[in-house]
N, C-alpha and C positions, 0 to 999 in steps of 0.2 A: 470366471468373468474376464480376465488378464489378457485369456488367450483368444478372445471373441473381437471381430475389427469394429473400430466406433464410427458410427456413418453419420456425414453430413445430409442435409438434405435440402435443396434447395430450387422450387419453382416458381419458373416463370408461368405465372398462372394463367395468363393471357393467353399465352400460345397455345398450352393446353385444353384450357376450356373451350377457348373457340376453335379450335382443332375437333375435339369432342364436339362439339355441338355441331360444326358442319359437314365432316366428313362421317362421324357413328350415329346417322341418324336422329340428329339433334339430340343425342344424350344429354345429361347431366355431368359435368366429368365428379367422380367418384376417386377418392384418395384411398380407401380402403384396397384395394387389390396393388397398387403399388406398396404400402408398409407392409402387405403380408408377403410380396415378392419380397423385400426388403430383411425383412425377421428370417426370413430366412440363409442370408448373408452375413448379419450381424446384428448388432445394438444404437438404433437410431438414438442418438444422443442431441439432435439438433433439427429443428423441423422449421421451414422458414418460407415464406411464398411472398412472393413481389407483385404486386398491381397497383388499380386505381379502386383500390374498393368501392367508390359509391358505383361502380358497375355492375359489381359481382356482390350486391349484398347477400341474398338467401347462402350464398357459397363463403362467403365471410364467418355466419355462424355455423354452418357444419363445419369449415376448417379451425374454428375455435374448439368445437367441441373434443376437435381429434387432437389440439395440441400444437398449434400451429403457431407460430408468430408470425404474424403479419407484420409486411413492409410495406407501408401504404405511397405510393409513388402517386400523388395529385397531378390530373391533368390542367397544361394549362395553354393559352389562348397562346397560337401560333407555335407553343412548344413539341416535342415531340418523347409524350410519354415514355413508349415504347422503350426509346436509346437510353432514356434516364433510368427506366427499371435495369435494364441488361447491365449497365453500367455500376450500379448500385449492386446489383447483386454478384458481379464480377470482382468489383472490392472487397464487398464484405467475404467471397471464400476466398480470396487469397489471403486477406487480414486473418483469419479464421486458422490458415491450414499452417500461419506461420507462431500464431499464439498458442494454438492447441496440438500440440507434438500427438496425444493419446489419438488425434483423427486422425484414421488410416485410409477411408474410405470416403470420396463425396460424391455423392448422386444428383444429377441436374436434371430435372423436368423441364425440357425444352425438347425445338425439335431444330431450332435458329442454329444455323452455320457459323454465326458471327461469335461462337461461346468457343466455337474449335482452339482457340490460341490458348484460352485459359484452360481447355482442357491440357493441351499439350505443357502449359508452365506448371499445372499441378502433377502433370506423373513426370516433369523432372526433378518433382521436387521429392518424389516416392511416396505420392501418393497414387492409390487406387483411383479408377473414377468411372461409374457408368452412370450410360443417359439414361434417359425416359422418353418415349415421343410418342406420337399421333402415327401413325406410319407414314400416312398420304402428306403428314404436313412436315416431316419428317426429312432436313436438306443430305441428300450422299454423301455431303462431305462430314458430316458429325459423326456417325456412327462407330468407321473405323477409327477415329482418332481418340474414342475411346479405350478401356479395359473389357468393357460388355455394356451391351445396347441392347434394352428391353422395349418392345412394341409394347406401347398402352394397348393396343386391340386385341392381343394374342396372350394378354393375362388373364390366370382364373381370377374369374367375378365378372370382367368385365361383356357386356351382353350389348353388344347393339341393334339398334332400335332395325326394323324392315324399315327400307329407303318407301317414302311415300311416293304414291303414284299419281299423277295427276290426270283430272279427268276432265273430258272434252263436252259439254253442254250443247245441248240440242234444241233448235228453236220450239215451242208450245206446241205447234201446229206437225212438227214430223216426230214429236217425243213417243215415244212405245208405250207402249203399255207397261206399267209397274210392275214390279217381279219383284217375288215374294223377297222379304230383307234375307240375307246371307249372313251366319254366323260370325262372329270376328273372329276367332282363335284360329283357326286353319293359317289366317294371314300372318299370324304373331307370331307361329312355329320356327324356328329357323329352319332353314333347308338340310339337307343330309348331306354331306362330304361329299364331294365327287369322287368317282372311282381314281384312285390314284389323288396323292394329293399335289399339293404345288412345290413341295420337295422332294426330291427323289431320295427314296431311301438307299436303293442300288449307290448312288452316287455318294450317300453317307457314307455306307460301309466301305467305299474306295477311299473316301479321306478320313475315316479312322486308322484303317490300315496301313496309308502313308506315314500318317502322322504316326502311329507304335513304330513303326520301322523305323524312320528320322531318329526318334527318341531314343532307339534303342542304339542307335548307329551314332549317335551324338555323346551321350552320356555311358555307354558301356554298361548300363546299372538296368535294376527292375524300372518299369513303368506303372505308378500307380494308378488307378480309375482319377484320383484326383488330381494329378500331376497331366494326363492325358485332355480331363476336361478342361483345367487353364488354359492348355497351350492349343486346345481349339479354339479357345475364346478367342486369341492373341490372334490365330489365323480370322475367323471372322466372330468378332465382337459382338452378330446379331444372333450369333446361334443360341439355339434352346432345340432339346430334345423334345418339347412337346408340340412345336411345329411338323414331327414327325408322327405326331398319336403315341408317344412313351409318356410316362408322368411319371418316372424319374429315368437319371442316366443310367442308374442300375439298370433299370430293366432294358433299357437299350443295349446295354452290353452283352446280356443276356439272352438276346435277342440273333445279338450277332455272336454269341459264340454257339447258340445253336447252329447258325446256318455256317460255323466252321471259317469266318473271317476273322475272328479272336478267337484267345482260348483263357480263362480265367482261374487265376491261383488265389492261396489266400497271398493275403497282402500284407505291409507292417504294422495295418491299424484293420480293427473290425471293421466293416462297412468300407473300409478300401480296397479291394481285391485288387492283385497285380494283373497286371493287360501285357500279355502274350502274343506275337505270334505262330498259329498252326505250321509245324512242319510240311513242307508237302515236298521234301527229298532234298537231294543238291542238285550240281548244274544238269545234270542228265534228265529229269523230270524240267525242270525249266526250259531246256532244248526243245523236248517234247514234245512241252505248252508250246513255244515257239512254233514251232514244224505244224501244230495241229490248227494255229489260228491264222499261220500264213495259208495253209491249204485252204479253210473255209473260203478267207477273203478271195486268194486268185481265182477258185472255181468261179464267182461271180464280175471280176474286174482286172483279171491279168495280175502281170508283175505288182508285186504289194510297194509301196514306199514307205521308206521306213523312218519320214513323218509322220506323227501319230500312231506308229504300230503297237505303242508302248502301252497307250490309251486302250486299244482292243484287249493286248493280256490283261489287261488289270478289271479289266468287264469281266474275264474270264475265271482270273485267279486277283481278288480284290489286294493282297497281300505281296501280290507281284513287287519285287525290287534287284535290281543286277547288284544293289550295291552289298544286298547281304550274300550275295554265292561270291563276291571280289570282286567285282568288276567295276572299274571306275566311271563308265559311261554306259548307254547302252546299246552303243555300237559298237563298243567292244564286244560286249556279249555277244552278240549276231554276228562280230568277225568269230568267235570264239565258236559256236552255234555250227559255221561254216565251217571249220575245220572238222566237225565231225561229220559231214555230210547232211545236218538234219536240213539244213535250207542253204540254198545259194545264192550269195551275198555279189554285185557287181553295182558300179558308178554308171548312170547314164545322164551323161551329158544334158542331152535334152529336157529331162524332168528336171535336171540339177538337184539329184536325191539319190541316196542307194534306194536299188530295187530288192525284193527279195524275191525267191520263185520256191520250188519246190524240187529238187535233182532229179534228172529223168534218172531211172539204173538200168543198165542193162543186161 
């Protein structure tokens, strides 16, 4: 138990519920899929929500039931509730995070931007801290100024409701003929995934790849799956691998070492396997790769620039890096590249960019 982090917990229930209610199809908002996100992080040791309860009674007693303490913030004439709950409940965690040393973790149900500063005074105080939001009601600037930012709509359990459709009445006299009633469940179903989803997984496995390379270039040591998923989180705080269709990171990595973008050892702990990356030669196969992707592109668009060229290898070889074959840039690379004839490297003025080509031979 020592080793497990103790998590604060504290919502702005306002924001939520009516987040939930207008944007997921007038839901109910529901606590239970956040504590089971949560149990899996650590040991909530503090459960707390802020409002004006005579608004949200029926939610009053299911948040009793689950353990909640309620801070009840009274609305009052000409006053503005709202500043007074944020406020109140912006004291009580920092009162909190400076009383209770064993809280290592505090988690905000909110999606309000105006919470950013306390986020930022709690992780300098070393403490952990992710949000909770609505997505749609959800302001840009919170997210990252987190540790990690869970989407209320994209947790297991939570289901929202078909957006209702509204319907256009017809005067008595042009009205049709009645048609037999239609089942409801067809409407209830959710719809099936579209082909491809709204994240690229291609583009996952380029930023896995970076990132084991960085890590590996930075610290000189192994890369564990655990140590890899932090420091995804640090680069974007909203990520989750089940935005991707994996239901855990394991099997994502898994995933990608099938398709040869990782490669997986054991690790210092069970269930932590080290993150590798695949050989694929030294500078000679890199050159190669180079040679083979400048040809693609010129056949379609002439001389290549060698903005963005770096972008195509890595579509090609996700693992691509100049900085593990030595090369400090990645034009040096391409000057270096040049020197063996795989591609020819020249400044043109006019683009204001090196171009690349392909060497005629003769």
């Amino acid at each position: 138990m020592d080793q497990e982090d103790r998590i604060a917990l504290f919502l702005d229930y306002e924001n939520l519920a009516i987040g939930a209610r207008e944007h997921l199809g007038g839901m109910t908002f529901d606590l239970r899929p956040i504590t089971d996100a949560l149990a899996e992080r650590g040991r909530v040791v503090v459960r707390r929500a802020y409002a004006d309860w005579s608004y949200f009674d029926e939610d009053r007693r299911l948040l009793t039931r689950s353990h909640v303490e309620l801070i009840d913030i009274p609305q009052k004439m000409g006053a503005s509730r709202k500043n007074a709950a944020d406020i109140k409940m912006a004291v009580d965690a920092l009162q909190l995070a400076f009383e209770r040393d064993y809280i290592s973790t505090f988690v905000f149900g909110t999606g309000d931007s105006d919470f950013t500063p306390l986020v930022h005074k709690l992780r300098e105080l070393n403490k952990r801290v992710i949000g909770v939001g609505v997505e749609r009601t959800t302001s840009a600037l919170l997210p990252p100024a987190c540790d990690e930012f869970l989407y209320y709509d994209r947790l297991e359990g939570v289901e929202a409701r078909p957006a209702r459709t509204r319907t256009v009445r017809t005067p008595a006299a042009s009205k049709p003929a009645e048609a037999p009633p239609q089942p409801l469940e067809p409407e209830l179903e959710p719809a099936p995934p579209a082909e491809g989803s709204a994240r690229d997984v291609d583009a996952l496995a380029v930023l896995v790849a970076q990132t084991v390379a960085g890590l590996q270039g930075s610290s000189g040591g192994t890369v564990s799956a655990s140590t890899l998923k932090r420091t995804l989180l640090r680069k974007d705080p909203t990520f989750n691998e089940g935005d991707y269709g994996f239901r855990t990171f394991g099997e994502l990595l898994r995933y990608l070492a099938e398709r040869s973008v990782v490669e997986l050892g054991e690790g210092p702990a069970k269930g932590d396997p080290e993150v590798t990356l695949p050989e694929h030669g030294g500078p000679e196969a890199a050159f190669a790769l180079l040679r083979s992707v400048v040809a693609e592109l010129s056949r379609s668009s002439g001389p290549v620039a060698l903005s963005g060229l770096k972008n195509h290898l890595r579509r090609a070889q996700p693992d691509f890096s100049e900085k593990k074959l030595g090369y400090r840039s990645f034009l040096q690379f391409c000057k270096a590249a040049a020197t063996t004839d795989a591609v020819d490297l020249r400044w043109d003025p006019e683009a204001d960019d090196y171009l690349l080509t392909i060497p005629t031979r003769s």
